[in-house]
N, C-alpha and C positions, 0 to 999 in steps of 0.2 A: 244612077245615084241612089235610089232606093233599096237597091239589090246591094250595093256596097255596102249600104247602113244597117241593112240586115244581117249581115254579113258580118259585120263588127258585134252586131248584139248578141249573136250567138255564140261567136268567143268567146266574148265579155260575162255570158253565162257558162259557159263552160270551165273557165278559168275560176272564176269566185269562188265555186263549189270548195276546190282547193288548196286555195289562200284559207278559205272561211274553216275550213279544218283542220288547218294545222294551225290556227291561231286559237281554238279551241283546245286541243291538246296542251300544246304549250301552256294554255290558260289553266289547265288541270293538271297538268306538272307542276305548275308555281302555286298553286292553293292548294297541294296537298297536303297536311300536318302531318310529320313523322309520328309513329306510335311511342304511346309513354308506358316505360319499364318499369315497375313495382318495385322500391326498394323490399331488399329482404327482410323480414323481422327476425324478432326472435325466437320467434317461435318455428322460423322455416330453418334456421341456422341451430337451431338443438335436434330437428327433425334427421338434417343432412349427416352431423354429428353421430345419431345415434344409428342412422342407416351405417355408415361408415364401419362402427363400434360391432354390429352386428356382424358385417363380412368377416369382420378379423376375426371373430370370436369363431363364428363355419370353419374358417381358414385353420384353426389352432385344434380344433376338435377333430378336423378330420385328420391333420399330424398325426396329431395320440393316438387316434383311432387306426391307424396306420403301425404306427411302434407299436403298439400293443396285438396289431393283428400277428407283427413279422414276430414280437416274442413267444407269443403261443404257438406259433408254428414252429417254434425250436425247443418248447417246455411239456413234456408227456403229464406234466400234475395239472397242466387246467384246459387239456381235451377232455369235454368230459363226453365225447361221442364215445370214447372206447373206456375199459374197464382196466382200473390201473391192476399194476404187480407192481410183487416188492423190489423186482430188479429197475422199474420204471422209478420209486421213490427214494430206491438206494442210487442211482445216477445220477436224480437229480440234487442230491443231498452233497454228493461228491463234487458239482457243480457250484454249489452255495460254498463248500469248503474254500476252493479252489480263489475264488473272491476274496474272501475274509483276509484284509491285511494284520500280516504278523504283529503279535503285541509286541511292543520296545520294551527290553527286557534293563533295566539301570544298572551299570559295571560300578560294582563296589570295590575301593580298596581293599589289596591285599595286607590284611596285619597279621604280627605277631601273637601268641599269646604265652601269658605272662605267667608265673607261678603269685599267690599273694604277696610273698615278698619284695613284688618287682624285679625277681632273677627271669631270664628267659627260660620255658617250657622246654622240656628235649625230653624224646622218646627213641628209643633204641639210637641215641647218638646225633638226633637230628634235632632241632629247635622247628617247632611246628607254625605253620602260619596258617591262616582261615583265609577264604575265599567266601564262603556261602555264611550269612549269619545275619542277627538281626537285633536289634537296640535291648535292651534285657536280658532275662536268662535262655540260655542255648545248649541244645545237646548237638553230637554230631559222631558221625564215623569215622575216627581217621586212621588211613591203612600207613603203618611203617614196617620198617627193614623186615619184621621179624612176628607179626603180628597185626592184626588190627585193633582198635581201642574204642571205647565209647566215652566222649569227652563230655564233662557237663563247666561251664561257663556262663559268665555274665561279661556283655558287653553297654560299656557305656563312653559314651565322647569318642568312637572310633576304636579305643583301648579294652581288649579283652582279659580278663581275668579269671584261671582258673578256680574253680568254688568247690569242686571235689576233686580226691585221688582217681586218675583215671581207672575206667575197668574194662579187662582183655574180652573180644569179642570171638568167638567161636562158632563154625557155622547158624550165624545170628542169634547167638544166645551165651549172654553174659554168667556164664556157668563158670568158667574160669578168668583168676584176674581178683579185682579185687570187689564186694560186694556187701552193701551194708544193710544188715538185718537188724533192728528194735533198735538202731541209731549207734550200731556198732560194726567196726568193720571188721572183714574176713578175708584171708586170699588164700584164690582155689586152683588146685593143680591137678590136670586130669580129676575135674570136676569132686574134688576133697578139698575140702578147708585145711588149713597152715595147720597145727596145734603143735604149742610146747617147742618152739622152734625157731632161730634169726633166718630172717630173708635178704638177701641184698636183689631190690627192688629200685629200677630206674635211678641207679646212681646211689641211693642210700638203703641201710641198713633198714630193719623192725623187726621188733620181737611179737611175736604172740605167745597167747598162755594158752593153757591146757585145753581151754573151751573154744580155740581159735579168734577170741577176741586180740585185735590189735589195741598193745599198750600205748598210752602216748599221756604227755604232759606231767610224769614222773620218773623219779630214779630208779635205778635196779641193781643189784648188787648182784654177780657171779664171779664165781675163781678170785673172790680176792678184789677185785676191781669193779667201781663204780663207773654206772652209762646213764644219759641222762637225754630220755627222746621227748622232743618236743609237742607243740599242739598237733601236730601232721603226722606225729608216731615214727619220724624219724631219728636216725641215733645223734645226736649231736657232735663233732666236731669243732678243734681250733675253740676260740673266745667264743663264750655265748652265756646268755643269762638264764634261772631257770625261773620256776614261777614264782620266786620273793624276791624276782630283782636283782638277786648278788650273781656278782660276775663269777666265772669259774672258765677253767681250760681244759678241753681234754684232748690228746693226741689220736695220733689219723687211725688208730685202733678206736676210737670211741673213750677212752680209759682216763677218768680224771686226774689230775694233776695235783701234786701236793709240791710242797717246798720251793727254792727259788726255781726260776724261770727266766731264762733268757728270751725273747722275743723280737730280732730284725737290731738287736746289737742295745736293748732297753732292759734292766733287769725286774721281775716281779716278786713277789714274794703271795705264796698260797700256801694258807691252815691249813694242818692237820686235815680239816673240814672240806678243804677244795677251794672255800671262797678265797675271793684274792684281798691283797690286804691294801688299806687305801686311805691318805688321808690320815697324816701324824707318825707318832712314835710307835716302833715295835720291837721288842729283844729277840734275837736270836740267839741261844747260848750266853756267852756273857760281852754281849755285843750290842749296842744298841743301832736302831737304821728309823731313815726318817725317807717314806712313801708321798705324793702327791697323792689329789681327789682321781688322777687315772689311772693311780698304781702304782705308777711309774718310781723306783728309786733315784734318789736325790744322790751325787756322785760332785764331790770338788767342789763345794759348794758352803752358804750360811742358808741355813734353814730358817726359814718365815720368823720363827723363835730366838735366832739370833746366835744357832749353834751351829759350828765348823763340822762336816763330812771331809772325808778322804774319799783318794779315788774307787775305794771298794764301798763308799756309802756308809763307810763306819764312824761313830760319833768322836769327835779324838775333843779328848779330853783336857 
């Protein structure tokens, strides 16, 4: 019996040991506090910010530094281990051309130009139009049938008008053609001036006198017959007025006109003088005719005055 109860005691210590430890453990498992984590401030959240800011910026420098290493290795101007030539500066200059995008060049209309009086410009048979030009006064080259010319004009609202008689151009020298010295013109043939002589020039006539000046804006008297060339020194033709205003006619030789005048089936009556007769009574002979303000004779009719024409315009009495 003693030996059995001893027997139990040492069990009983031998067991405890290990109940008694792991209820210690356990006991230390359940009272231990989790660790406590530090909210971030603001001062650790600008820190991480700028760490961050930093990488990208390494990241962005060493790029560049990369594109600029591979451009120098294709550009002979910025080794400067070796010693340039000019074939090294001319290459790379052909290089920078080759880059440069083309300037856009603005397509202007094609116009006309005009002569002052609103007729169209023709030169050896062609009416001229501009391409190249620009808002104000304008010179230019332009090559026809027969010739080339040196045009001087004014453009404005798109509408060109010429301002001078053009002048013929000759291995680039306005030697022949027409040219104006002390504000007087002259035109030159196998490099001599006109003198004492008619030209028929670009569709009309001109005279000059002895000293090669071109006459213009009065009359002239040869063989018998009156010409009357205008501001442009051209010879005038058909109806046209001279510089008082009165109207006159002269036919397709240039040569004034006197006495009646037939006109497109209209009759006129021109003085002695040329002018034409206008506006009232006028005897012819022993004949009396009554004209309107355009000339025009009065035919079969009562005149503003109250007196009877016949069909030849005659006053009948």
């Amino acid at each position: 019996m003693k030996k059995l109860l001893l027997s139990s005691l040492v069990l009983s210590a031998a067991v405890l040991p290990a109940f008694a430890s792991v209820s210690a453990d356990e006991a230390a498992a359940t009272t231990t506090q989790p660790a406590v984590v530090a909210k971030p401030t603001k001062e650790d959240k600008k820190a991480e910010d700028m760490k961050r800011l930093e990488e990208i910026k390494k990241t962005e420098e060493a790029k560049a530094a990369k594109a600029k290493a591979e451009r120098e290795a294709t550009d002979p101007l910025t080794d400067t281990s070796v010693d340039l030539t000019i074939k090294d500066i001319l290459d790379a200059s052909k290089k920078e051309k080759v880059k440069t995008e083309p300037a856009v060049v603005e397509q202007k209309p094609e116009i006309p130009l005009f002569n002052p009086d609103g007729t169209f410009f023709m030169l050896d048979g062609q009416e001229v139009t501009l391409k190249n030009y620009k808002e104000g006064d304008n010179q230019m080259l332009f090559k026809g049938r027969h010739a080339s010319y040196l045009l001087t004009f004014v453009v404005k609202d798109n509408e060109a008008v010429l301002t001078k008689l053009p002048q013929v151009v000759q291995d680039g020298k306005t030697e022949d053609g027409w040219v104006k010295k002390d504000g007087e013109w002259y035109y030159f043939e196998k490099g001599k001036s006109v003198t004492n002589a008619w030209r028929f020039i670009n569709g009309h006539w001109y005279l000059f006198t002895p000293g090669g000046q071109m006459k213009f804006h009065d009359w002239v008297q040869q063989n018998g017959h009156w010409y009357y060339l205008n501001d442009n020194g051209a010879m005038e033709t058909n109806w046209f007025k001279d510089y008082t205003g009165t109207w006159y006619y002269a036919n397709k030789s240039g040569e004034m006109q006197t006495g009646w005048l037939n006109d497109k089936g209209t009759w006129y009556y021109l003085k002695s003088s040329g002018a034409m007769q206008s506006n009232g009574w006028f005897q012819v002979g022993d004949k009396w005719y009554y004209v309107n303000e355009s000339g025009a004779l009065l035919v079969n009719t009562t005149t503003p005055d109250g007196y009877k024409v016949n069909h030849n315009g005659e006053w009948v009495k």
